[in-house]
BAKOL-318480 format. One line per 5 residues: their letters; for each residue z, x, y of C-alpha. Coordinates in steps of 0.001 Angstrom, whole numbers. Example, Ala and Ser with C-alpha at 12.3 -4.5 7.8 and 13.67 -1.06 7.14 Angstrom:
AS	7800 12300 -4500 ~ 7140 13670 -1060
This chain:
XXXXX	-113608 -29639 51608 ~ -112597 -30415 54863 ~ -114607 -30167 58159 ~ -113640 -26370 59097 ~ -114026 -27250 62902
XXXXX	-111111 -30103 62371 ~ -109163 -27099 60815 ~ -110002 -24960 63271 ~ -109218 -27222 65890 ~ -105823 -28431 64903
XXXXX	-105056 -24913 64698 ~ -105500 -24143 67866 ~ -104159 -27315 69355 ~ -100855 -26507 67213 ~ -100564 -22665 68437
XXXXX	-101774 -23366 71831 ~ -104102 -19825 71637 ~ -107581 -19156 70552 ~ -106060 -15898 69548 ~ -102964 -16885 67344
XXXXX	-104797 -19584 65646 ~ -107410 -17099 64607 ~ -104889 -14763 63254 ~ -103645 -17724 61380 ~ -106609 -18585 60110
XXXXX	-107876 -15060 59489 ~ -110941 -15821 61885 ~ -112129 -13913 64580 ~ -111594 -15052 68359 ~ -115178 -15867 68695
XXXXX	-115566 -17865 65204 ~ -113081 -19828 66985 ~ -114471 -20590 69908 ~ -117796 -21397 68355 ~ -115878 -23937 66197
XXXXX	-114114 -25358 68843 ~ -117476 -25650 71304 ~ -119579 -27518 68385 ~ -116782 -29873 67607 ~ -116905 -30854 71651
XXXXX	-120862 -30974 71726 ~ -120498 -33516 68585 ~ -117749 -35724 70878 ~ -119621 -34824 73929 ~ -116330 -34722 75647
XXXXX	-113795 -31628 76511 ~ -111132 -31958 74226 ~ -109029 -28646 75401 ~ -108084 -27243 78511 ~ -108467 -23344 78833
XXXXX	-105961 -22043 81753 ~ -102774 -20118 83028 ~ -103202 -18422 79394 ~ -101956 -21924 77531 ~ -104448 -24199 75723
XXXXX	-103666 -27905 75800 ~ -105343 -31477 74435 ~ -107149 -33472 76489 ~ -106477 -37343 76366 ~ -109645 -36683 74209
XXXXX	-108310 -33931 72062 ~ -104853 -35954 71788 ~ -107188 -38673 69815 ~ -109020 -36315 67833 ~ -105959 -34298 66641
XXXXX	-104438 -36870 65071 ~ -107041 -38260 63378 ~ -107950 -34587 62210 ~ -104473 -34039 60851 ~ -104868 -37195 58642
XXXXX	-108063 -36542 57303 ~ -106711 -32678 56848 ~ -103755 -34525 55057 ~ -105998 -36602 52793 ~ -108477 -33940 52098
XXXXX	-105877 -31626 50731 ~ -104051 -34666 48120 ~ -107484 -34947 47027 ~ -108048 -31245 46474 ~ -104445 -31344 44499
XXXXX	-105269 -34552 42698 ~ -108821 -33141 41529 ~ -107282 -30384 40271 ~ -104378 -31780 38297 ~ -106926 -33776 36156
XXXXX	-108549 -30565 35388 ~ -105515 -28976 34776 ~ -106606 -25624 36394 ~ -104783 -24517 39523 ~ -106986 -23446 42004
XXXXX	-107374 -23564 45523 ~ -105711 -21376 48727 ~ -102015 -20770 49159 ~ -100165 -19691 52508 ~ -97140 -17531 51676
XXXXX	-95031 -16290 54105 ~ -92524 -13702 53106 ~ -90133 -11401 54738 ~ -90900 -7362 55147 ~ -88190 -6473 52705
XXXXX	-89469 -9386 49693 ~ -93209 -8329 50439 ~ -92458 -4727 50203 ~ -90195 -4610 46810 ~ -90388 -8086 45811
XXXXX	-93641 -10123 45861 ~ -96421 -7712 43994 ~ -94657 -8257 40262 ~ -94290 -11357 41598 ~ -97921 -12030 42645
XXXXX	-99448 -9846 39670 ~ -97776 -12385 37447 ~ -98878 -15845 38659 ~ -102528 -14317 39149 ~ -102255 -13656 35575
XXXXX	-101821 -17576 35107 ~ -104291 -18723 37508 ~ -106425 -16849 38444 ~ -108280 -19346 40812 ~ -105524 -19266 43124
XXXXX	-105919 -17419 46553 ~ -102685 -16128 48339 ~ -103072 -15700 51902 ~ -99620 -13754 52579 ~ -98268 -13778 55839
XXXXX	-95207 -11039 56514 ~ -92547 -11263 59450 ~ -88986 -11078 59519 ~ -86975 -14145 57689 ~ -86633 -16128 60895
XXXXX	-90119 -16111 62308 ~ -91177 -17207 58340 ~ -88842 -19877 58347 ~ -89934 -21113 61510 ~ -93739 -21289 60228
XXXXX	-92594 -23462 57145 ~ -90773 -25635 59130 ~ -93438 -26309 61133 ~ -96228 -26534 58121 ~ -97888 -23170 59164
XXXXX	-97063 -22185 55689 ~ -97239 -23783 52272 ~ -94125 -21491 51206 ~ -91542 -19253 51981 ~ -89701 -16231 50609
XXXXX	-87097 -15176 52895 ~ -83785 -13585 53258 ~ -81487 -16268 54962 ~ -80228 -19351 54180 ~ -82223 -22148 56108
XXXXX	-80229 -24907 57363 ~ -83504 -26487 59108 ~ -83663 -30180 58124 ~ -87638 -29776 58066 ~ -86954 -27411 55031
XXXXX	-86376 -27975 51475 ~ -84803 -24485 49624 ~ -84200 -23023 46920 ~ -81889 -20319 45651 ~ -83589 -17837 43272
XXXXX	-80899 -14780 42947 ~ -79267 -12441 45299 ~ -79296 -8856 46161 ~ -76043 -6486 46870 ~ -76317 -4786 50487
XXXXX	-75413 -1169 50740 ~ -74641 1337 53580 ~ -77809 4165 53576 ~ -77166 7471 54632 ~ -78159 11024 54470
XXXXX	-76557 13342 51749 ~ -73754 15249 53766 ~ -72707 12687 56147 ~ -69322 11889 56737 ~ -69864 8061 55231
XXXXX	-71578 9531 52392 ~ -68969 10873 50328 ~ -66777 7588 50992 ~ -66768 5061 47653 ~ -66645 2074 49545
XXXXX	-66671 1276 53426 ~ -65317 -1427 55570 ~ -66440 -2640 58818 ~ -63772 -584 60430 ~ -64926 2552 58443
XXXXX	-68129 2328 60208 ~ -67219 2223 63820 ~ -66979 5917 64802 ~ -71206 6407 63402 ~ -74561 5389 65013
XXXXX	-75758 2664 63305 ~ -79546 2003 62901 ~ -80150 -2045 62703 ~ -83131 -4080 62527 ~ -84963 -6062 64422
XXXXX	-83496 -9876 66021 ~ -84690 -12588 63429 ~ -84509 -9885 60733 ~ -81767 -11157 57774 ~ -80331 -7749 57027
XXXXX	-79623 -7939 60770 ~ -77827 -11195 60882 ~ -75683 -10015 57815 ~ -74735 -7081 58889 ~ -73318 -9061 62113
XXXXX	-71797 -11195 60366 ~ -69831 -8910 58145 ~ -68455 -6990 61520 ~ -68076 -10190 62983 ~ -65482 -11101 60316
XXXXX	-63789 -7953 60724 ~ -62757 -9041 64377 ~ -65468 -6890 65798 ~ -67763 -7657 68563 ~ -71407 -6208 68720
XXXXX	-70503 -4033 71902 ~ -68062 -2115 69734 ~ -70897 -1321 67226 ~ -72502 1756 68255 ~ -76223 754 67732
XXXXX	-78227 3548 67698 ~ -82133 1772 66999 ~ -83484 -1309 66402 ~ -86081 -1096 63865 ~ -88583 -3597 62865
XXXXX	-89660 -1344 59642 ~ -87137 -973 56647 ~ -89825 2329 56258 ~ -88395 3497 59611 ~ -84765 2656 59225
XXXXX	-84700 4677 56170 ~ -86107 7606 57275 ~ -84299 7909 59947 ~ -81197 7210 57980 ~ -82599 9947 55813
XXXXX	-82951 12444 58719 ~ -79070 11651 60031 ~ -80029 10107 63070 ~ -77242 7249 61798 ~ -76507 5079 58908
XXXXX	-77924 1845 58154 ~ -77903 -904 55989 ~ -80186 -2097 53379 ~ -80729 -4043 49963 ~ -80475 -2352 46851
XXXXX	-83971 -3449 45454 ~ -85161 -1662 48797 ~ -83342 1428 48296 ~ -83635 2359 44222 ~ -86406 4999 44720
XXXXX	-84938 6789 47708 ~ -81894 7094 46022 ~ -83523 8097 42650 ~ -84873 10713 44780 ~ -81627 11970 46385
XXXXX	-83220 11440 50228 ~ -80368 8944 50565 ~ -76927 7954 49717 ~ -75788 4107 49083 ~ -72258 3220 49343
XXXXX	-70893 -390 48699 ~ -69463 -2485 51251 ~ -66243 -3925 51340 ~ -66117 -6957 51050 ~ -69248 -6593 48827
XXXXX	-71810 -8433 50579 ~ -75145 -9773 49750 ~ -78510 -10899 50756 ~ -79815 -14478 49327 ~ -83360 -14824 47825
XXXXX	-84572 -18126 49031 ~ -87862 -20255 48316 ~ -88640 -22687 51018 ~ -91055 -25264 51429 ~ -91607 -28097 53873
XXXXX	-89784 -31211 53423 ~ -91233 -34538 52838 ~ -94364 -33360 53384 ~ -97345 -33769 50215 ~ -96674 -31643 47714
XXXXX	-99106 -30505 45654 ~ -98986 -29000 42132 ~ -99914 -25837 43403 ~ -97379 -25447 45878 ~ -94930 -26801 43217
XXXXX	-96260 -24425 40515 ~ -95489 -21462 42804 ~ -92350 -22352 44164 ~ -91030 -22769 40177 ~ -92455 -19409 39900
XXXXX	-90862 -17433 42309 ~ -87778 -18914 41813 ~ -87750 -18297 38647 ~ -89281 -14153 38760 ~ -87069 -13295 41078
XXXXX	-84072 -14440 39470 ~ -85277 -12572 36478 ~ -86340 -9804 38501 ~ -83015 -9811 40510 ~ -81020 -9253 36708
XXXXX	-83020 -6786 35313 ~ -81978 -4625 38760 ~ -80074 -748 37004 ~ -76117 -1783 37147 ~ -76366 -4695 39363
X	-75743 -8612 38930
């Protein structure tokens, strides 16, 4: 309901880039710029500055943007409150997720809610858990579903279930006939990691990390920023990595790789975020119940695991 060249113009004042606010807003470069040029013809004032790659607000622009962000506020309550009295959920929702959730994780999950309401658009955006939790934090996103545990104040979380991490490696390697592996265990191998930000990243660190070992006594082999990658290479013995379970069920179904527990046992968190203190609508509230609650269920009903 609300003027799309406000929208499009906080956007870009917020990102800084014609280009990243279009990908946010699933736009194209020049539907941005046309936005952008009528809102200045109806001011008939500049409100950005184009240079040195970096867009930034006029004294103009400062005035406009936060009036626009309060009428962006208001017009989005309204939306919610509307909609509550009709009680049908409707309306677009920005979801960002991590590669490893949006992979094995969010389609049941999705499937399910459309099912309910099917009025409601999800615009899904995937990155690793970091760069998501960044976005919610700074209201890119209506919602997160991400690996870590966020200790931003700016977020609110929520713990649905958990997920057992496993060392991935080609039948035949020396790890592979092992029943359970410490961080020790792993030192003499080529280990494939992922990429910084990534969760399965910052776990794994941390579990060598508590074994007394530094990151320059890890022999990292590749860092990967797709699981898709990691396990085929694991697959093809160019190292061992580590994974999720709910990642690797099929390839091990399939015999292309063999899991084997660590020890300690360690595990991933699944973890809901949302913005704190800002509006929240029944929508956003709706969903976040939801996922909470399907991936907990979804986390149980995983073959031999908690």
């Amino acid at each position: 309901m609300a003027d799309r060249r406000l929208q499009v113009f906080s956007a870009v004042a917020k990102h800084g880039s014609f280009t990243r606010a279009a990908e946010h807003l699933f736009m194209t470069q020049p539907a941005v710029t046309f936005q952008i040029k009528q809102l200045e013809e109806h001011f008939n004032t500049r409100l950005l500055e184009r240079g040195h790659g970096k867009v930034t607000l006029t004294t103009a622009g400062e005035v406009v943007l936060a009036y626009a962000d309060r009428i962006l506020d208001l017009s989005e309550e309204l939306e919610s409150r509307v909609s509550e009295l009709t009680d049908e959920l409707g309306g677009t929702l920005s979801i960002g997720t991590s590669t490893t959730i949006a992979a094995y994780w969010l389609p049941k999950l999705l499937e399910r809610f459309k099912h309910k309401y099917p009025r409601v658009i999800p615009r899904v955006v995937v990155g690793n858990s970091q760069l998501t939790e960044d976005r919610v934090a700074a209201r890119e996103l209506d919602l997160g579903l991400i690996e870590i545990v966020s200790e931003q104040p700016a977020i609110e979380r929520f713990t649905a279930a958990r997920d057992e991490l496993f060392v991935i490696c080609r039948p035949g390697h020396p790890l592979a006939s092992k029943t359970r592996l410490t961080a020790h265990d792993l030192l003499d191998h080529a280990f494939i990691t992922r990429d910084p930000g990534n969760a399965i990243r910052e776990l794994a660190e941390q579990f060598f990390a508590a074994a007394g070992i530094g990151l320059d006594e890890v022999n990292i082999c590749a860092e990967l920023g797709s699981l898709a990658t990691v396990k085929y290479l694991a697959a093809e013995g160019v190292g061992f990595a580590i994974a999720s379970f709910a990642a690797i069920q099929r390839d091990i179904g399939e015999g292309r790789l063999i899991s084997v527990p660590l020890e300690p046992k360690q595990y991933t968190p699944l973890e809901v975020i949302i913005p704190k203190d800002k509006f929240r609508s029944s929508l956003i509230t709706t969903f976040a119940e939801h996922a909470v609650a399907e991936l907990s269920a979804m986390a149980g009903a995983l073959p031999g695991r908690e």
